[in-house]
N, C-alpha and C positions, 0 to 999 in steps of 0.2 A: 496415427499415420506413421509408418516407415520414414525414419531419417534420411534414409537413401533417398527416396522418393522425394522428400522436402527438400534436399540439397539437389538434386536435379533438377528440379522443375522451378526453384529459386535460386538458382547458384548466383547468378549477380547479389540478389539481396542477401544473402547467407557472407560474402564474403566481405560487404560494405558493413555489415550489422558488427559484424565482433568488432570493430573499432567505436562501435556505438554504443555496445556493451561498457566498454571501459569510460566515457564518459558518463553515464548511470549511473555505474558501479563507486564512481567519483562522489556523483553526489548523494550516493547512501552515505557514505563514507562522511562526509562533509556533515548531515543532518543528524549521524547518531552518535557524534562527537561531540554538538552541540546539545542534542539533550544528557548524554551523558554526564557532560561538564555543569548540567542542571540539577541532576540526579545528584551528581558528586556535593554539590554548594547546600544545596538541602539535607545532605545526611550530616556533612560540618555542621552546618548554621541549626540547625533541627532537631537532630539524630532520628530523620524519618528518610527514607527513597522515596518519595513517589512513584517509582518505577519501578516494577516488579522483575518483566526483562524486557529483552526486542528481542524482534526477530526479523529479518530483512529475505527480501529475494530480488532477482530480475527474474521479468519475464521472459518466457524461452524465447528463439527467433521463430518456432514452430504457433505460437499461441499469439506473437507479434501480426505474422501473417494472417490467419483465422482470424483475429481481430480486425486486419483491414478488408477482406473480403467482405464480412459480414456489414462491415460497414461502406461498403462499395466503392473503397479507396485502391488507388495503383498500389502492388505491391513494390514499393520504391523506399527506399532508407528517408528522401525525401518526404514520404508521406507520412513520417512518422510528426514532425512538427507541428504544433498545434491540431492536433488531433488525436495521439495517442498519450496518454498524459500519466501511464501507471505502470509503465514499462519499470521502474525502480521503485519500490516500496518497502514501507518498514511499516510495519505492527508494532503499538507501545502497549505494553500490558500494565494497568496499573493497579493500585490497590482499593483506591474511591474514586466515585465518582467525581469530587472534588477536584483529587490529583490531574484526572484525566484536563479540566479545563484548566487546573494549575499550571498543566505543563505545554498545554497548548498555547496559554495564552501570554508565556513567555518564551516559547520561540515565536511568534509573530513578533514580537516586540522587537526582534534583533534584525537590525535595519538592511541586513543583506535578506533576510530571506522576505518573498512575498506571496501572500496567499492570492490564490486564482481564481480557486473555489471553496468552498466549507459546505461540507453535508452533516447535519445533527441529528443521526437514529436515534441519540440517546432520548434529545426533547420530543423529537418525531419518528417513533419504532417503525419499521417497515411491517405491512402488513403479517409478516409471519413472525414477528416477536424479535427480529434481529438489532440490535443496540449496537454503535459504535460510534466515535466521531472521527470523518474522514476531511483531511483539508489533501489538496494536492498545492503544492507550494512550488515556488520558483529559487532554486537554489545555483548562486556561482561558483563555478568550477576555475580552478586557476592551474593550466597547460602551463609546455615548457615556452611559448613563447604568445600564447592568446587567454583570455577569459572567454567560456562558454557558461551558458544557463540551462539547467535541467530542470524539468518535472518531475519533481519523488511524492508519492502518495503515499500517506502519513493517515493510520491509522489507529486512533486512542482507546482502548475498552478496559473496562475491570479482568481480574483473573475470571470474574462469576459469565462475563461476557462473551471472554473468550472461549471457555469451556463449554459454552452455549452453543456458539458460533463452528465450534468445530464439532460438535454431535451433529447438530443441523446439514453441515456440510457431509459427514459421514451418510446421514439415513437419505439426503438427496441423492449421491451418486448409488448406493446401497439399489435402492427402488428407481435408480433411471428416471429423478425427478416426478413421479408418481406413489410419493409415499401415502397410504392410508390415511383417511380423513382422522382418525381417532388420534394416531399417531402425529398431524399434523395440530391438532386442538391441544393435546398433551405440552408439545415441545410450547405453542403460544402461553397457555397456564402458565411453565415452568417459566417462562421469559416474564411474565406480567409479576 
């Protein structure tokens, strides 16, 4: 969709979102600080990372909106609470399986952050081979005169995972979500 067109026909939510941006963006900030300060204690204490890299995004305000249509919500800044929960995300890429619960299960431990929800592809693969562990967490943000809580979705996989995950993603939009059954049994194999 045309920008023009999005900022017209949402201009209120377009103009309320960039302040909502920076609260998100807050708590990317906030979440890969603390695994990196995890990363860093492990390579002293170990001489291992468990963490290979991150990668972080916000979602656009164009895919914010399409998200709440689809889900039959007002398009309102307000709708975004307790309902849209992945608007701020990081990808942890790790090296094992191991690391991946390693490090998940010491940012739970740190008494500011709290889990909401927890998804295990890795114990339970989504039908088409996909592996990752997703928590969306509740992290505080500290303003110049308030504390807010964000939603950042936090998600754990191997280098072998992620290389998975981004072919998979490449051959769906590739074939417009209609890739070849062979091509689909292939990528499954290569994931099992």
């Amino acid at each position: 969709m045309n920008d023009f067109f999005f900022a017209k026909d949402h201009l209120d939510f377009y103009h309320e979102y960039v302040n909502v941006e920076q609260k998100y963006l807050a708590g990317i900030k906030e979440v890969r600080t603390k695994l990196e300060i995890l990363d860093d204690e492990f390579h002293h204490r170990f001489d291992h990372n468990p963490i290979h890299h991150m990668e972080w995004r916000l979602k656009s305000p164009h895919s914010v909106v399409e998200k709440m249509k689809r889900r039959n919500l007002p398009v309102e800044v307000s709708s975004i609470k307790g309902n849209i929960e992945d608007i701020a995300g990081i990808r942890v890429i790790c090296h094992y399986i191991k690391d991946i619960y390693r490090m998940s299960d010491l940012l739970l431990r740190q008494d500011d952050i709290h889990l909401l929800k927890i998804k295990d592809y890795i114990k339970n693969p989504k039908p088409s081979g996909y592996r990752s562990l997703h928590l969306i967490v509740q992290v505080p943000i500290f303003l110049q005169k308030t504390k807010k809580y964000v939603y950042v979705e936090v998600q754990l996989r191997t280098i072998a995972m992620d290389f998975w995950a981004s072919l998979e993603h490449k051959i769906r939009y590739k074939f417009e979500g209609k890739a070849p059954q062979h091509i689909n049994e292939e990528l499954k194999a290569c994931s099992d």
